[in-house]
C-alpha positions as CSV (number, residue, x, y, z in Angstrom):
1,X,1.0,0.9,-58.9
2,X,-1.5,-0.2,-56.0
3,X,-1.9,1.8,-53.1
4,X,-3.7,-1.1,-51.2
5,X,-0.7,-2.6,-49.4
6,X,-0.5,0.8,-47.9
7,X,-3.8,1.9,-47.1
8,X,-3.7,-1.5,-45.3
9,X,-0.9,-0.7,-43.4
10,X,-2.8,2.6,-42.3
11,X,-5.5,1.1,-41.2
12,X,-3.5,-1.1,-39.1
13,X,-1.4,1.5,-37.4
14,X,-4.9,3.8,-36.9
15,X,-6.5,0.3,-35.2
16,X,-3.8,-0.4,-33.1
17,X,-3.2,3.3,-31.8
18,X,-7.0,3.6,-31.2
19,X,-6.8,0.6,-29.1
20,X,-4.5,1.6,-27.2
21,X,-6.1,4.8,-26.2
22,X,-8.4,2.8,-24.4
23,X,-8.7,2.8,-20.4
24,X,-7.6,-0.6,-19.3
25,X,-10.3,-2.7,-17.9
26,X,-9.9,-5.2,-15.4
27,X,-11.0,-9.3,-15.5
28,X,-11.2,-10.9,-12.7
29,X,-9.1,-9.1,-10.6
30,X,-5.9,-9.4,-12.2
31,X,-3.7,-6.4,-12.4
32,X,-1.3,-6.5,-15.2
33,X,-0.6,-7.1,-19.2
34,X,0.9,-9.7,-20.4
35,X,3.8,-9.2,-23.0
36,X,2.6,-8.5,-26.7
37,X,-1.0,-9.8,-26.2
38,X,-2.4,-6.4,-27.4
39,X,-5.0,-6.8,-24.7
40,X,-7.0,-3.9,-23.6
41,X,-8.4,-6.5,-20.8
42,X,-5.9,-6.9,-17.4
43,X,-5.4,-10.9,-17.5
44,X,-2.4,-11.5,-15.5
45,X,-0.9,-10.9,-11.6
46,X,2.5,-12.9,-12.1
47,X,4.6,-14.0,-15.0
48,X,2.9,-17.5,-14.7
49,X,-0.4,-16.0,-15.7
50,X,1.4,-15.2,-19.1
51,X,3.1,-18.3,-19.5
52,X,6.3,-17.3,-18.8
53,X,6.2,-14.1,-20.3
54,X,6.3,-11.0,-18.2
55,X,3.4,-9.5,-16.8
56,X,3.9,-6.0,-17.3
57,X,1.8,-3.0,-15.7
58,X,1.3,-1.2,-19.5
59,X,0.1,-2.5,-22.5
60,X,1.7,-4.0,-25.4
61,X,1.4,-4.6,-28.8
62,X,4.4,-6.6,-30.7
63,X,4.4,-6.3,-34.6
64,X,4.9,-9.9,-34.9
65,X,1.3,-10.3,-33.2
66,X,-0.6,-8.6,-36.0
């Protein structure tokens, strides 16, 4: 039995806890996250900068975006 679908699944977790370790930096001036973007980079003031989506103050990371 292979043990690569897992390791992969590892590595995935371990990338997407390291980013988000990472102190927020800011573009432009904007001052939030938009929803599931993964982002580490601020890109949004309102819900319009996102599209629609919310512009939250924390980060996000949605399983469906990996």
């Amino acid at each position: 039995m292979s043990r690569k679908p897992f390791r992969m699944l590892l590595l995935a977790v371990a990338a997407v806890l390291f980013l988000a370790a990472l102190p927020a930096r800011s573009a432009q001036g904007f001052t939030g996250f938009c929803r599931c973007d993964c982002s580490i980079v601020r890109d949004c003031n309102t819900n319009a900068d996102c599209g629609g989506s919310p512009c939250l103050k924390g980060r996000t990371c949605c399983l469906s975006n990996l």
